[in-house]
C-alpha positions in Angstrom: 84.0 88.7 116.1 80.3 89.1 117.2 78.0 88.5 113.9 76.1 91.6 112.6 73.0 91.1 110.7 72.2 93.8 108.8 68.4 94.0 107.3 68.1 97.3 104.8 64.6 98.4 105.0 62.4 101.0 102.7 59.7 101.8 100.0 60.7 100.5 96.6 62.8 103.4 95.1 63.3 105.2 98.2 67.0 104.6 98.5 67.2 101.1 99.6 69.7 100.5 96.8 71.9 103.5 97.7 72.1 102.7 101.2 73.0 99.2 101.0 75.9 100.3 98.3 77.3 102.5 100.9 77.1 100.0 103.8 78.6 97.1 101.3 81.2 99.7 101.0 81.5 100.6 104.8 82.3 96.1 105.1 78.7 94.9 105.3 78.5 91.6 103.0 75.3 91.9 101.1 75.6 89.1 98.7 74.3 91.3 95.7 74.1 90.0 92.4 76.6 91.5 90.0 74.0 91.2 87.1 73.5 94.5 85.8 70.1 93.7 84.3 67.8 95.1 81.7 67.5 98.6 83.3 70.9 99.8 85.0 69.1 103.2 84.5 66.9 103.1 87.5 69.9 101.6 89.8 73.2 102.8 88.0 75.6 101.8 90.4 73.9 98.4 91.0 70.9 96.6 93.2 73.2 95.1 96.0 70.1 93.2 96.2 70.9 89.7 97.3 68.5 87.7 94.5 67.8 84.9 96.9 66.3 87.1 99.7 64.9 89.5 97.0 63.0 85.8 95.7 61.7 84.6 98.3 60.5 87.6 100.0 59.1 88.8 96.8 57.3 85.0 96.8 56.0 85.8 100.2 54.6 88.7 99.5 52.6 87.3 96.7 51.0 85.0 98.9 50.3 87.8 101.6 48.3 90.0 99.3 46.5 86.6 97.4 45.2 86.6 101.2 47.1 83.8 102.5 47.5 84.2 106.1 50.3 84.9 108.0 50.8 81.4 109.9 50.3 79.5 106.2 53.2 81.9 104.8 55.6 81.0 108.1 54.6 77.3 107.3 55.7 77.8 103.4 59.0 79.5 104.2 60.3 79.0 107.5 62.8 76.7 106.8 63.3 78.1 103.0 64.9 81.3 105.3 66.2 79.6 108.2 68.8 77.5 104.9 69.5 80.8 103.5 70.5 82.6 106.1 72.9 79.6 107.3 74.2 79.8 103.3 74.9 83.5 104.1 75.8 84.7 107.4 79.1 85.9 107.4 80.8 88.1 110.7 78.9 91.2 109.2 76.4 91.2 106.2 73.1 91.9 105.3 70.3 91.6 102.6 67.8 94.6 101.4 64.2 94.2 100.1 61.3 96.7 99.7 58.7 94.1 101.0 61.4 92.5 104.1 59.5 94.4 106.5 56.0 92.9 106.4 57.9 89.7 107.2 59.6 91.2 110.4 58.2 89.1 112.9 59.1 85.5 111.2 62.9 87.1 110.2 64.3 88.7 113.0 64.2 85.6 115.7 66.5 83.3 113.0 68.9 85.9 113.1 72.0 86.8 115.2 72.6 90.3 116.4 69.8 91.8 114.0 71.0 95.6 113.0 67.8 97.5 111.3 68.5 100.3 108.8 65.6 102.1 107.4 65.9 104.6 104.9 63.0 107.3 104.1 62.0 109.0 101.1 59.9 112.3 100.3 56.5 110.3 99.5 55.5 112.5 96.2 59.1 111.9 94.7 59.5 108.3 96.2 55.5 108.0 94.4 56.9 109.3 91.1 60.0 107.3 91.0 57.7 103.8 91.3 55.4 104.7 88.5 57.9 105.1 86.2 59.7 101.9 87.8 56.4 100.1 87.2 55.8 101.3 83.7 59.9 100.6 82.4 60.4 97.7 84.4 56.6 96.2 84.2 54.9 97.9 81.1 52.5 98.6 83.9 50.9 102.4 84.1 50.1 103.3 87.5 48.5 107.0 88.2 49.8 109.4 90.9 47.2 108.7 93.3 47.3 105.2 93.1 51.2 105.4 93.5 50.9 107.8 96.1 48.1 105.7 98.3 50.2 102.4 97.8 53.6 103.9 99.2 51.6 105.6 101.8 50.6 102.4 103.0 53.9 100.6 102.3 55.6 103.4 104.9 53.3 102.9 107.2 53.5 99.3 107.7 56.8 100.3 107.6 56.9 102.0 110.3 54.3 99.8 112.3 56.8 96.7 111.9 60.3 98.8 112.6 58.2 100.2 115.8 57.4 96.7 117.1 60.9 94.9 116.1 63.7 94.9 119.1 67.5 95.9 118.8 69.9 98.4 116.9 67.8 100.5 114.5 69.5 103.2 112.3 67.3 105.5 110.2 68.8 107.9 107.5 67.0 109.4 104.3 67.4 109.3 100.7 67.7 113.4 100.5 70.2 113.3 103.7 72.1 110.8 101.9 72.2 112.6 98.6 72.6 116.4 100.4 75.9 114.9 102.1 76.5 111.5 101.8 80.1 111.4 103.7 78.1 112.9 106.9 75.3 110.0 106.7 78.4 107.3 105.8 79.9 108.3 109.3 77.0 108.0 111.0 76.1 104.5 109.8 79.8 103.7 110.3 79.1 104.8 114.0 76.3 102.4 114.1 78.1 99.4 112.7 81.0 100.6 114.6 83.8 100.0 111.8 85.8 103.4 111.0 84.5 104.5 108.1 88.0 106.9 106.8 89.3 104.1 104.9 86.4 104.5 102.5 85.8 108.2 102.6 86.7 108.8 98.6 85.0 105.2 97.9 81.7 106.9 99.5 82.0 110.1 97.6 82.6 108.7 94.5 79.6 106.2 94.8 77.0 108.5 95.3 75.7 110.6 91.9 74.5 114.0 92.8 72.6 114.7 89.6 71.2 111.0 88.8 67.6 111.2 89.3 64.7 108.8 87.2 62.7 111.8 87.6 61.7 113.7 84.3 61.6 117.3 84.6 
């Protein structure tokens, strides 16, 4: 069986988590820690957020906005990722991240039969849901046009990197996903191309219609 790499790409709290739940149901190994953590609230149904990609990816982009530049970070790191993608590949998995895609570039050649999936999120909600991310995860209060600027920017680089990256890309939405999620689990099955009918009631039943972090 020909390896499948799957990278899960978006804004913090724009899905990311939902999507790679569904595709970790649809067969896609995503190594995600089984630690609930102090606030299940904002991801009830869990991360599937692989802690060793979500480390050192977080680490990187700590040195990216300190202003180190790009051929320094590669230095740091390139071998760090080449060991944990050996540690991890499997004949169809994956890893999700909100800051993977500013790291594109350096990720993608180390990996067999890269498969993109990008999910999208309404910027004013996907805005709202981070501040209140930041303030009960961080204790940090961040205003609505600050959040609003920095996920503006974050989707655009977004873009910019998914634009310039080669191979399979698969883009779906958090509001598709929640509006009918069976229809967007077919379509990802499609891309992956595993049959997805297997898992049709495990795909229904993961997806909560009325969870939001939003307060009315």
């Amino acid at each position: 069986m020909k390896v499948k790499s799957v990278i899960v790409l978006g804004n913090a709290r724009s899905g990311t988590s939902m999507t790679a739940g569904m595709l970790s149901i649809l067969g896609v190994e995503m190594h995600e820690s089984k630690k609930v953590g102090k606030h299940p609230e904002q991801n009830p149904k869990g991360a599937f957020e692989n802690v060793n990609f979500a480390s050192i990816t977080g680490n990187m982009h700590k040195d990216m906005t300190k202003g180190m530049p790009p051929r320094k970070i590669r230095e740091k790191y390139d071998s760090r990722l080449k060991d944990l993608i050996e540690i991890h590949e499997r004949p169809m998995w994956g890893f999700k991240s909100a800051v993977t895609h500013h790291f594109l570039p350096m990720i993608l050649p180390k990996l067999k039969n890269p498969h993109i999936v990008v999910v999208f999120r309404s910027l004013l909600p996907n805005a709202q849901s981070w501040m209140i991310h930041m303030k009960d995860v961080y204790g940090k209060k961040v205003g609505l046009p600050a959040a609003l600027e920095n996920m503006s920017k974050s989707q655009v680089a977004l873009v910019r990197e998914v634009n310039a990256a080669s191979g399979p890309k698969f883009f779906t939405t958090y509001e598709n996903i929640r509006a009918n999620s069976w229809k967007e689990a077919q379509r990802m099955a499609g891309f992956l191309k595993v049959d997805p009918e297997p898992k049709k009631q495990e795909i229904l039943d993961f997806i909560m219609p009325k969870y939001t972090t939003l307060k009315s």
